[in-house]
C-alpha positions as CSV (number, residue, x, y, z in Angstrom):
1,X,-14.8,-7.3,-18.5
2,X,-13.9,-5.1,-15.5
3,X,-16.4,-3.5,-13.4
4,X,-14.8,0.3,-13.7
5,X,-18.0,1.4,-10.8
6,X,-16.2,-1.0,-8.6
7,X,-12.8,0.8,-8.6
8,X,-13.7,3.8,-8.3
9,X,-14.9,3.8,-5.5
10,X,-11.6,1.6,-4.0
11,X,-9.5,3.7,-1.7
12,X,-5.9,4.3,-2.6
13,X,-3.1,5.7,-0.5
14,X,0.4,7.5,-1.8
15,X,3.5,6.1,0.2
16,X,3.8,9.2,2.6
17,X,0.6,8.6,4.0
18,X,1.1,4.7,4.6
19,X,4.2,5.8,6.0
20,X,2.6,8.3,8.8
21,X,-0.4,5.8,9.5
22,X,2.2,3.5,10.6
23,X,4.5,6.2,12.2
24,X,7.6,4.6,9.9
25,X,9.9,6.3,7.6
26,X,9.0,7.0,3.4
27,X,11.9,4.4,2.6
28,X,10.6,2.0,5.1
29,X,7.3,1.7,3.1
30,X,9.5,1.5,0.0
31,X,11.8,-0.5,0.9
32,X,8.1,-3.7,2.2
33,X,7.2,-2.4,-1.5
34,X,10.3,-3.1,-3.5
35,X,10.8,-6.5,-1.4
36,X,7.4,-7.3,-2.4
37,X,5.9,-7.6,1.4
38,X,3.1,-4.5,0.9
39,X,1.3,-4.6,-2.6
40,X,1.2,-1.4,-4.5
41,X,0.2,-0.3,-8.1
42,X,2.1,2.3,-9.8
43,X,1.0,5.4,-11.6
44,X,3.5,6.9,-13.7
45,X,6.3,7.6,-11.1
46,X,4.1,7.3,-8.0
47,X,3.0,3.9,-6.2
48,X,-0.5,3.9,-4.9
49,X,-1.2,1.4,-1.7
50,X,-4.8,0.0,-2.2
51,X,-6.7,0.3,1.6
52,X,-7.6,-3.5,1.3
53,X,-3.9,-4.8,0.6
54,X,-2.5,-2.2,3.4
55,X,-5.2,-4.1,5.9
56,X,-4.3,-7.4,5.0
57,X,-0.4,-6.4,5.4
58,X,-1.1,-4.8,8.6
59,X,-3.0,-8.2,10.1
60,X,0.1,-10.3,9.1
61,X,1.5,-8.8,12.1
62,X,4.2,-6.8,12.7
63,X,3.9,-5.1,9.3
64,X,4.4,-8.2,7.5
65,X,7.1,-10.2,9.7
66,X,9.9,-7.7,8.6
């Protein structure tokens, strides 16, 4: 069964604002989304970055070896 308390309470972020924490373009985050380098759920039409997966992407260095 899945703990709903639990994900609640996880932080989610929209593609423009991974894309201005990183100081890179909208399509760049798109583009490590669609290749399948940054993680992402999606929500009807939106994607939603989850603030753990952006972390780990980030520590890969270099924003994932692009």
């Amino acid at each position: 069964m899945i703990n709903m308390a639990n994900k609640i309470n996880e932080q989610y972020y929209s593609i423009e604002e991974v894309a201005k924490m990183l100081k890179v373009a909208y399509l760049t985050v798109y583009r490590w989304i669609r290749s399948e380098k940054l993680i992402s759920y999606k929500a009807g039409k939106q994607y939603r970055i989850k603030k753990t997966d952006l972390e780990n992407f980030m520590k890969r260095g270099k924003y994932g070896q692009i």
